[in-house]
N, C-alpha and C positions, 0 to 999 in steps of 0.2 A: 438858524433854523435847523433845527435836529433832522435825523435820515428820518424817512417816514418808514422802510424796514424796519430800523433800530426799533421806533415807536412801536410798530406792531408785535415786533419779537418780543419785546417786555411787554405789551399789553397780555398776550398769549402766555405769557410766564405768570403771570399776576393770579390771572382763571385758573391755571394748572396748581397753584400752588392753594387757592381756593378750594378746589375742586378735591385736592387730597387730603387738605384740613377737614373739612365736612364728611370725608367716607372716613376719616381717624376716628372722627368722634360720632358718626351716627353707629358706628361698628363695635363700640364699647355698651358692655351689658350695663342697661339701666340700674338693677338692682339683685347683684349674685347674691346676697347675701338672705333673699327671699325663699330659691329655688331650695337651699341647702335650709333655711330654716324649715322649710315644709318636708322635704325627704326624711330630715329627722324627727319632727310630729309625726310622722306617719307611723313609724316606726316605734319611736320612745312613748310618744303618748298619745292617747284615742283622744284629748281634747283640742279640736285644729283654731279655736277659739284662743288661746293660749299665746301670747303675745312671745313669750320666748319658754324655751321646752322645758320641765323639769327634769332633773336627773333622773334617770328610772330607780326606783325601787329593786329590791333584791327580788319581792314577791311578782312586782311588774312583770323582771324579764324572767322569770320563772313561768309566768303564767301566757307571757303575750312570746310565739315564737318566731323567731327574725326567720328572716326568707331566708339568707344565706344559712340555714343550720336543718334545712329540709335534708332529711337521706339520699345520698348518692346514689343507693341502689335500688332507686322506682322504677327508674329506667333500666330494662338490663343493655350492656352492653354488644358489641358485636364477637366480641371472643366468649361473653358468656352464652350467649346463644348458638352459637357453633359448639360449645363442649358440650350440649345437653342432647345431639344425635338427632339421627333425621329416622322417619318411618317413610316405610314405599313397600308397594307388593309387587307381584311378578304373576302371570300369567301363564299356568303349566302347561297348560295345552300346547301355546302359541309356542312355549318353551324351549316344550322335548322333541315338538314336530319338526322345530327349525333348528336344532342343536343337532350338528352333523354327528357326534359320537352316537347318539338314536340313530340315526340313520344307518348310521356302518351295522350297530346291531341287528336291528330289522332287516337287511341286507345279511345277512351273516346266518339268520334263524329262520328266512326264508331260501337260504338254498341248503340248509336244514331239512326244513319243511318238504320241499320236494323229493327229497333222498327218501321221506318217508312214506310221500304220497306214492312214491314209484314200488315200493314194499306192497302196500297196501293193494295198489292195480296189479300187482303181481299173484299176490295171492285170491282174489277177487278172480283174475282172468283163471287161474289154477281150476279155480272148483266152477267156476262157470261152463269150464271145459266138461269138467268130471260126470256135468249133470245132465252137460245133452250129450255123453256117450252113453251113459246110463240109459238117458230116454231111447236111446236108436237100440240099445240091446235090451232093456224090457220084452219088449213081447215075446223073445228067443228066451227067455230064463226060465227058469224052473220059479215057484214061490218061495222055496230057500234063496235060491241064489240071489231072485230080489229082495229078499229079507237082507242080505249079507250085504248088498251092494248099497241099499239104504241105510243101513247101519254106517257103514264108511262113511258115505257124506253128510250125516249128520254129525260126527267126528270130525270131519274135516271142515263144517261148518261152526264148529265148535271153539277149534282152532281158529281158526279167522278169524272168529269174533272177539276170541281173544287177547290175540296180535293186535287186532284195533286198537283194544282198549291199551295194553300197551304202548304203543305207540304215539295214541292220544295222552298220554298220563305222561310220554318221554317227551315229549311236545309245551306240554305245559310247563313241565320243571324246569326245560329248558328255556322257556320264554320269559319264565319267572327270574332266574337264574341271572340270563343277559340283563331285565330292566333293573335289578337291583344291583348289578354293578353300573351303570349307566347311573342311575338315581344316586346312589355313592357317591359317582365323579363330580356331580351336578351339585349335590349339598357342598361336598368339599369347595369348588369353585366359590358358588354364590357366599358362602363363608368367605372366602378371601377376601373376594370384591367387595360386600360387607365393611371389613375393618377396614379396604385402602380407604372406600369411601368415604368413611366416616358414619354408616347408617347402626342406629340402636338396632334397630327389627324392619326387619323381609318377610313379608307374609306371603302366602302362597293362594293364589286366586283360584282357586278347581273349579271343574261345572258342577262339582257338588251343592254348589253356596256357600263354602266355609268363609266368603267374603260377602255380604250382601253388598255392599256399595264398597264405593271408591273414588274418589277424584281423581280423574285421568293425570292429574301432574305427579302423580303418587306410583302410578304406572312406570316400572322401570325394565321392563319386560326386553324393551328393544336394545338398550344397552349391554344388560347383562347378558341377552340370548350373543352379542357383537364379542363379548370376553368370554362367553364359553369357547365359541367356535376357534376364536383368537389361541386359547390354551389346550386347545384340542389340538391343533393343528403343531403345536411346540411336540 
């Protein structure tokens, strides 16, 4: 009488080897020679009726155009569209206000300014003087001599008014002056930064309008005002 293990170990052997015939052969393609006849109808020839393909014609593949022979360049690439430059504007205001070189300026042309303002109360407080000595000696003068004394401080208001204008005109050239070398330093930078970045065109957003719109991602104001101050400071 046989081991009744033995018996079951080849019974178990028998199914296994069963078991892997059946997945050999359910696992083999029914019929490839179907899938490639049809990939080539589709291609070679518009009739799918067609029991086996005809050779194409010269006029065929002239006329009918294979998939693989579409242009490479519908799609552009990721290096071509990096070489064709980006556009973004900038924010002057936000700019010049936040760009410490303006600031040193404006600092610089306001203690200026007061050098001038103190000129100005100088000669102001001058004839202010002049005219209430005048008024307190009036009524002691003779008609000449307040002819004479009026005379003077019309001359001396004369003056004044002059020095104003002066002052005011050396005021302006001067202010003029500082923002156009600040504006200078400013293009030069935004130039720079510019070609590191790779940007075509910077446009300049004024509160004039020269921008009507803009998409805030086109906005590059906060960066660049970061690389002024950065190369200011060098």
């Amino acid at each position: 009488m046989k081991n009744p293990v033995q018996t079951t170990f080849n019974i178990v052997l028998l199914l296994a080897v069963a078991v892997l015939y059946f997945l050999h052969f359910s696992n083999r393609p029914v019929a490839p020679a179907i899938a490639t006849d049809k990939s080539t109808a589709v291609v070679a020839s518009p009739d799918l009726n067609t029991a086996e393909p005809a050779a194409p014609t010269e006029e065929a593949t002239a006329a009918t155009p294979v998939a693989s022979a579409a242009p490479v360049a519908a799609a552009p690439t990721a290096s071509t569209s990096s070489m064709e430059g980006k556009i973004a504007y900038v924010e002057s205001s936000k700019m010049l206000d936040g760009y410490q070189g303006m600031k040193d300026a404006r600092k610089a042309f306001e203690s200026k300014a007061r050098g001038w303002e103190r000129q100005n109360q100088t000669m102001l407080t001058s004839f202010k003087a002049a005219v209430e000595a005048y008024q307190k000696q009036a009524p002691t003068l003779s008609a000449e001599q307040r002819a004479a004394s009026e005379q003077k401080l019309q001359e001396q208001q004369q003056q004044v008014g002059q020095k104003q204008q002066q002052l005011q005109a050396q005021a302006q050239e001067e202010e003029a002056k500082l923002t156009q070398k600040v504006l200078e330093s400013v293009n030069k930078k935004v130039e720079a930064y510019g070609k590191a970045k790779g940007y075509k065109l910077i446009l300049i957003a004024a509160p004039s309008g020269t921008i009507a719109y803009g998409q805030k991602d086109l906005d590059i104001t906060t960066p660049v005002l970061a690389y002024l101050n950065s190369e200011y400071k060098k």
